[in-house]
N, C-alpha and C positions, 0 to 999 in steps of 0.2 A: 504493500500500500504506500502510494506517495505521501510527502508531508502537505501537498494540495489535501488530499483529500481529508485526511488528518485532523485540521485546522478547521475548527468551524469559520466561515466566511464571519459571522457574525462578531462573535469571540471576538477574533483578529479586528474589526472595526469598532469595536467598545474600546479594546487597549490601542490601537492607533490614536482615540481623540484623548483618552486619558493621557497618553506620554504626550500632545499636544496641550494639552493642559498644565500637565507638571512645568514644559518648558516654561509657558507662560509665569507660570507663574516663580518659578523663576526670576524670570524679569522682572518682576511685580515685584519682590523683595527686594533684588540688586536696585532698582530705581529708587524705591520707598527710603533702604536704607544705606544710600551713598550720600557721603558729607559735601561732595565738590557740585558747583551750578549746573558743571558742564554735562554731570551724570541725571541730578536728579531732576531738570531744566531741561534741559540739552539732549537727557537720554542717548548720552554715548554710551552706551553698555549694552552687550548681548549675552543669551543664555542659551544651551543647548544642552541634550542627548545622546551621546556617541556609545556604538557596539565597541566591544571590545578590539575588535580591526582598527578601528579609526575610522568608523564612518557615520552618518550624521543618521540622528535615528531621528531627532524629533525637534525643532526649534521653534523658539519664540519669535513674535512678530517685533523683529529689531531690525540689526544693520547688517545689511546683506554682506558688507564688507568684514566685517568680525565671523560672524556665521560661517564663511567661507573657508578664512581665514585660519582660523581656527580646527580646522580637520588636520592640516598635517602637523599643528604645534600637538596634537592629540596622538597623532604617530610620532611624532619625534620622543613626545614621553616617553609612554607604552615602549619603546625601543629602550631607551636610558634606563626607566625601569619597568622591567616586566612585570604584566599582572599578576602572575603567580608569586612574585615577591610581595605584593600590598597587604598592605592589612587594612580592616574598616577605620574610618577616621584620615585616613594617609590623605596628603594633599601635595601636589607640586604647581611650581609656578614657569615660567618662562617669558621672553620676550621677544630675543636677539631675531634677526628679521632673518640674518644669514644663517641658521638654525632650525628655519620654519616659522617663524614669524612674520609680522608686517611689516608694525616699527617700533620704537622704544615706548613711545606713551600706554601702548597698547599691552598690558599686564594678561597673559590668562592662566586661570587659575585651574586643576582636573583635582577632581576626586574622584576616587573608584566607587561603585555601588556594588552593596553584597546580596547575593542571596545564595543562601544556604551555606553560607559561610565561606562562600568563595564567587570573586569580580564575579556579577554577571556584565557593567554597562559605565561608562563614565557620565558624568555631570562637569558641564567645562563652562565657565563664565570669560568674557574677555571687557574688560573695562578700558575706557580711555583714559588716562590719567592725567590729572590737570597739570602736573608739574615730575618730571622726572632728574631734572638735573641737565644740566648742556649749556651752551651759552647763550642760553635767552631764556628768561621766563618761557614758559608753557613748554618748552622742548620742541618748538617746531619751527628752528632759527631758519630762516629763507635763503640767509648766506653761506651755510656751513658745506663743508667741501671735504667732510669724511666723518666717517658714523663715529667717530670718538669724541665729534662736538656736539653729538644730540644726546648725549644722557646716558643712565645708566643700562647696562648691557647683562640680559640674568640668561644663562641657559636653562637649559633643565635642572630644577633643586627640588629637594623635597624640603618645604616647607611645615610641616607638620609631620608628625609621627605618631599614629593613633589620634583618636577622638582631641586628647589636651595639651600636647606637647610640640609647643612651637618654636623651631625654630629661633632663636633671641641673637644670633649673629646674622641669618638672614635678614632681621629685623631691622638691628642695628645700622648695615648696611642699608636698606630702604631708605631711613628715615634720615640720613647722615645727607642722602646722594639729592632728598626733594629742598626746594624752597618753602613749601609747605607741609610739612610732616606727619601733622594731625591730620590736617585733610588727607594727605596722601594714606597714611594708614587706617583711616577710617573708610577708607573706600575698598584696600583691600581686605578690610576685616566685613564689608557688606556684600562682598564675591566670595567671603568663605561661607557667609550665611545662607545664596542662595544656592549654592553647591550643595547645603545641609539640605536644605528644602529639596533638592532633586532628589538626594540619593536616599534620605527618606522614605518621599512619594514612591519612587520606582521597588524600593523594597518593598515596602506595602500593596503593592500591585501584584510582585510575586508571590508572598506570600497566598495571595488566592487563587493564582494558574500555577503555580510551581516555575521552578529552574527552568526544567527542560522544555515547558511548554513557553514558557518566555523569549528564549532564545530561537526557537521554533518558530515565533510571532516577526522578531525580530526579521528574522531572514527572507519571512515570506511578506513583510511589506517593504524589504529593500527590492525584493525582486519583481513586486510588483510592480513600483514606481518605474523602473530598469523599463519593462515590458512598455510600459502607458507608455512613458515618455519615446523612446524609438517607434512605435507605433505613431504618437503623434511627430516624429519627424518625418516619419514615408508621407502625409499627408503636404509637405511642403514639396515642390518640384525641386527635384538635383539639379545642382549648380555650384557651380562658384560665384559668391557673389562679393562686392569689393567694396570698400570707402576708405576716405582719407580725409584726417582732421587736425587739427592742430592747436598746442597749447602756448602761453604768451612768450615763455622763456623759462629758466630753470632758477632764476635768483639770482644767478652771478652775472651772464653774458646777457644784458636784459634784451637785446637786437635780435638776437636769435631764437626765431621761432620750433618748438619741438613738433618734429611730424611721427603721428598717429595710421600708422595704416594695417591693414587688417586684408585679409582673402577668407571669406567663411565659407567652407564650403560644408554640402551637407548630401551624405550618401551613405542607402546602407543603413537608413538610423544612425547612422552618426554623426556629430555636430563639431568639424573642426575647423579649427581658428589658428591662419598661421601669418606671424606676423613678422613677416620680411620684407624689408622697406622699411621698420619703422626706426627713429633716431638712435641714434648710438649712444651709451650710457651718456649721461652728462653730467658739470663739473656742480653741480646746484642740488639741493636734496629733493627731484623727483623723478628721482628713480623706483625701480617698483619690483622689489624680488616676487618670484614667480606663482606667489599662494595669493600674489594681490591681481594678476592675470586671469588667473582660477575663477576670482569673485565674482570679475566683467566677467567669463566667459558663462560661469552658473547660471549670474544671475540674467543674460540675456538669452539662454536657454530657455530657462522659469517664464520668462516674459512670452515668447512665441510659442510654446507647448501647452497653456492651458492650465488656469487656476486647479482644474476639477482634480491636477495630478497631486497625490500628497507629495510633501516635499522631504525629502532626505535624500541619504549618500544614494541611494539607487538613481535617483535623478544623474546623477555627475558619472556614471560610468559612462554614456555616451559622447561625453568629452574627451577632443584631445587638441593638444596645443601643441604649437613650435613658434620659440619665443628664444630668437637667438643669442647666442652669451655675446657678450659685452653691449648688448642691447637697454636703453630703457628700463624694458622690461625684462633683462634678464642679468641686472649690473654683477661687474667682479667685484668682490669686496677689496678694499672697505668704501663704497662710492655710500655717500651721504641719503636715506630715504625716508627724511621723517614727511615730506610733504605728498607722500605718495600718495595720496587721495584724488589730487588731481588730476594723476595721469591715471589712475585710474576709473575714474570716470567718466576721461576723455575717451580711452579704450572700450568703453561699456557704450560710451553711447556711436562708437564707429561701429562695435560689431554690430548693434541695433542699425545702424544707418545702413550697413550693406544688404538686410534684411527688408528694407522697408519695402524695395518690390514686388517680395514676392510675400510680405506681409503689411503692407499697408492699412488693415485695420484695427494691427496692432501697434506697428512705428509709424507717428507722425514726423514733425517737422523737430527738427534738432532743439533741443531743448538747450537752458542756457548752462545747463552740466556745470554747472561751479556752486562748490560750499567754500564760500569764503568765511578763511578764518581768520578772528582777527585774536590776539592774545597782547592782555596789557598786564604788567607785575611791577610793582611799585615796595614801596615802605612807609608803613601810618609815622605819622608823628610819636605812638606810642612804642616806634621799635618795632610791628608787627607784621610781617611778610604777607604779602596778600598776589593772587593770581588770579586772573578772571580772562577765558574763553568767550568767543561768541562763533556760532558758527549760522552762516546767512545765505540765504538761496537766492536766486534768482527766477525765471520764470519756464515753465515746460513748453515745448514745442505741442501747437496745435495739430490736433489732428482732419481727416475727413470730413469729420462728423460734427466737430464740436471743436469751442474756443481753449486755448491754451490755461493751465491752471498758476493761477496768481500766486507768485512768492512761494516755491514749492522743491521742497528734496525729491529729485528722481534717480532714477538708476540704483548704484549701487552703496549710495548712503541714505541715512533717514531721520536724521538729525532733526533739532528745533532751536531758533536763535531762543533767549533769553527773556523774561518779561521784563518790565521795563524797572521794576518794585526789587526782582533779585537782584539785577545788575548794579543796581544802585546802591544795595545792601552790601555789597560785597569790593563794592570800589570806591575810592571817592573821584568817580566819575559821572557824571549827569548825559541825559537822554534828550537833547532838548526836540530831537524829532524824530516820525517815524510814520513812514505812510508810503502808498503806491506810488512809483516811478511812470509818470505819465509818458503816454508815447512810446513807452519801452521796448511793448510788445510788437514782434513781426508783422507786419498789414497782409493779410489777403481774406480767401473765403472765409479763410475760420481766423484768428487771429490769433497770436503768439501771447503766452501769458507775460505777466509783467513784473516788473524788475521792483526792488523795495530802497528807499532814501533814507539813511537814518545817520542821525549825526551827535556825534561823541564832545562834551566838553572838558578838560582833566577840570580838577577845582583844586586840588593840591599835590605838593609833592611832583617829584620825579617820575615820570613813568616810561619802562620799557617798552615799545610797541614792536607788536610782529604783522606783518600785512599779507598775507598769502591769499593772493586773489587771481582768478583768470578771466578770459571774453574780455579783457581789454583790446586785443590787439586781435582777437581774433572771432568774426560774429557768429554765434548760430543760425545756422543757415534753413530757408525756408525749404517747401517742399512743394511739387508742383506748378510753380510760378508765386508761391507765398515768397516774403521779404524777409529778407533776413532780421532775427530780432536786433536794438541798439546791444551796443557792446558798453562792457561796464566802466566804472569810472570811480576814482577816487581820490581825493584831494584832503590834503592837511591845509588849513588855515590858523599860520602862528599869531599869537597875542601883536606880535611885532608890526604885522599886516603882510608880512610875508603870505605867497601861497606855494605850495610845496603838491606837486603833482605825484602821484605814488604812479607806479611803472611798474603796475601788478605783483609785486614782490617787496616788502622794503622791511626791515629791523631796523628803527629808527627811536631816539626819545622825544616824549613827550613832557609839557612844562605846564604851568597852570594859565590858564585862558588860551591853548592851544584848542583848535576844535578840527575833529577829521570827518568830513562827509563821503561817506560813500554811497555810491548807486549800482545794484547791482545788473547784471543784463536778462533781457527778455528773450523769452523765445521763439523760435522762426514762424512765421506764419504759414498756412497751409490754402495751396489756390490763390487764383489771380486777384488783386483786392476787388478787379471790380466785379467778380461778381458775389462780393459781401453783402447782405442786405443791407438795404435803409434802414430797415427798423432796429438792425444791429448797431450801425452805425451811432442812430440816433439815444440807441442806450449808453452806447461807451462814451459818449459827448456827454451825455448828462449824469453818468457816474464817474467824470472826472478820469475817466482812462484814455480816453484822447483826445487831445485841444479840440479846438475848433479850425485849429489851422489844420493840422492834420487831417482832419476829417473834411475839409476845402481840398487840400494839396494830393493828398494819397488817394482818398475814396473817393470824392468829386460833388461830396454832399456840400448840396446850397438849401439853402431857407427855400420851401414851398410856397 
């Protein structure tokens, strides 16, 4: 008798939404009880479910890039130490990119889960960390030119040993390497919490199917996933399909634009992504080791196959990459990568862009693919170290059907900038604005979403500033005769009256009555504008998303 038959259908779909659940909730703990803006605000943090292999059994609704990410920091343990070594309680941590990682802010935490007294499954959090140490506040210096100036470097350590016994020179090291100490350990101490909450949940679950029949479950909705998903690739016609996009510069050379290309082809149920042509490592930290290629390529997978599939490692076996060494995406160490987010983004939304003809109602018009981040670290007048993150969207590429979504994380991050009441709590910096970037969005049938203006004032103290922004130099591009969306923009305005233009990238200080505005970019527009409705038009004029000029100059609307 097979293990199909085995398996009640039913069974197997009661424990698939449970182990969807534990992840969550997962999340729910690591966000509830993380001390930094950037996690519990910002929700930089992901939570999952890995089999014993190292594959992804069950995840929370986070960041696709962590999610990803995280499977081979889960093999690289699992190798360092094997599960027949663990005991219940055992934890390690890791980060180093070159190791399996992403980049240094990026901490993940694995505890084993038991049942019957031996591993059946891990519980692995990955948090972003507001401050690791490098030379710049927040760890994400725009100028750094080798990974020895972004921060602290952990490979595989076991951090705990049983249920209570921590670690206290790992500790000490931690806390020694941040600007922020408390925070920084209180946030790893809210990743070992919801590790607990996994490996809890997931016991308690065996305990009512048993071992055998758990890992039995296991297998048979990785291999389900496997089936769905190649099945829904024979549905898309064989091809090669191609695009090419590019990022503003890399921080150091700011002239020099990074090219993005991509050949997806798909055959066979297979989904591969190979990327020759694209830029050669470069001297600025966004480079991108190959678990953050992985992300883009998952997560544009995910996108074209169809919500209905459940998501784990059986998804990802249909993947495969070529991602040439000394490549971008495939740097020699020690090339600098803490700004890796951008490229990869930029990657997620090429391989979608090559897609878009033979899926266009799924990929629209090029969205404005940038989380800019801004990082300010300063000192209170009481002595007191302080770091504060923002991380800021721009607007989605319209589609077919419908208008572009306003101010919005696509692709492979899922971030939230800050409210305006945290930020201000945690800096002494002030908000004096914030609202939609008129005109931003791409012009055509459906229109490009829109870009977001908000502007920073210091009120005291010194402050370090980091600027990692992109679509300055380069626009998101429309689809089918839409426009391309405005590219983004940012300016420092000194007390002095100076004005100081940021060049997508800048590590620069701030003084008090400095103020930096930025505007973020919109996204492509989708069809020709003119044949955008009137009564569309006539809304976006009267909700303030596009002048009256524009709506003169572009669409051709006049007063009836």
């Amino acid at each position: 008798m097979t293990q199909e038959t085995k398996l009640d259908p039913i069974t197997v779909e009661v424990v698939r939404n449970k182990l969807d659940g534990i992840a969550n909730e997962m999340e729910s703990t690591l966000l509830r009880s993380s001390f930094s803006p950037i996690v519990r605000e910002g929700l930089d943090a992901s939570a999952s479910l890995f089999t014993l292999e190292g594959e992804s059994l069950a995840q929370a609704v986070a960041i696709p890039i962590h999610l990803a990410t995280m499977i081979p920091v889960v093999k690289r343990i699992s190798t360092e130490f094997p599960p027949s070594t663990m005991k219940e309680g055992d934890i390690y941590l890791m980060n180093d990119p070159y190791l399996g990682g992403t980049h240094l802010p990026d901490i993940a935490l694995v505890m084993p889960i038991f049942a019957d007294g031996r591993p059946i499954a891990f519980a692995a959090t990955m948090t972003h960390h507001q401050d690791v140490g490098g030379m710049a506040p927040g760890s994400i210096p725009t100028n750094a030119t080798e990974i020895y100036q972004e921060g602290l470097r952990l490979p595989p350590l076991k951090f705990r040993d049983g249920p209570d016994k921590f670690d206290e020179t790992v500790i000490k090291i931690l806390r020694l390497n941040s600007r922020i100490p408390d925070t920084f350990m209180g946030d790893i101490h809210a990743q070992v919490s919801a590790c607990t909450v996994g490996a809890q949940r997931v016991a308690e679950v065996a305990k009512t199917y048993g071992r055998n029949m758990m890992t039995a479950i296991f297998a048979d909705l990785l291999d389900r996933s496997e089936q769905m998903t190649r099945e829904a690739l024979t549905q898309i016609p064989e091809g090669t399909y191609r695009y090419v996009d590019f990022n503003d510069n890399d921080g150091i050379e700011l002239d020099k634009r990074i090219r993005i290309e991509v050949a997806v082809t798909i055959k066979d149920g297979t989904f591969s992504c190979d990327f020759t042509g694209t830029n050669a490592q470069v001297r600025g930290p966004f480079n991108v080791v190959p678990s953050g290629s992985q992300a883009a390529a998952y997560y544009a997978l995910r996108t074209i196959t169809g919500a209905h599939i459940p998501t784990n490692g059986g998804c990802f076996r249909a993947v495969e990459l070529n991602l040439p060494k000394g490549s971008i995406l495939n740097p020699v160490e020690p090339a600098p990568v803490n700004s890796r987010t951008a490229t990869i983004k930029r990657a997620t939304g090429a391989i979608l862009g090559a897609l878009r003809e033979v899926r266009p109602e799924v990929v629209g018009a090029d969205a404005a693919g940038e989380m800019l981040a801004l990082m300010f670290g300063g000192m209170r007048p009481n002595g007191r170290r302080y770091v504060v993150g923002e991380l800021i969207a721009g607007g989605s590429g319209a589609g077919p059907n419908s208008d572009g979504v306003d101010v919005i994380e696509t692709d492979a991050t899922n971030c939230m900038n800050l409210p305006v009441e945290s930020f201000e709590r945690d800096a002494p910096i002030r908000i004096n604005a914030t609202r939609l970037r008129r005109d931003s969005g791409g012009a055509g049938r459906q229109r490009g979403g829109l870009g977001i203006y908000r502007e920073y004032e210091v009120l005291e103290g010194e402050v370090v500033f980091t600027h990692r922004g992109e679509r300055h130099f380069c626009a998101p591009a429309g689809a089918e005769g839409g426009e391309s969306g405005m590219m983004a923009r940012s300016v420092i305005h000194r007390a002095s009256g100076e004005d100081e233009v940021i060049p997508s990238k800048l590590v620069t200080r701030l003084f008090p009555g400095d103020r930096v505005v930025i505007e973020t970019a919109g996204g492509g527009g989708f069809g020709a504008p003119a044949e955008r409705r009137r009564e569309a038009i006539e809304a976006d004029r009267a909700n303030g998303k596009v002048s009256p000029e524009e709506a003169r100059k572009v669409y051709g609307l006049t007063d009836r």
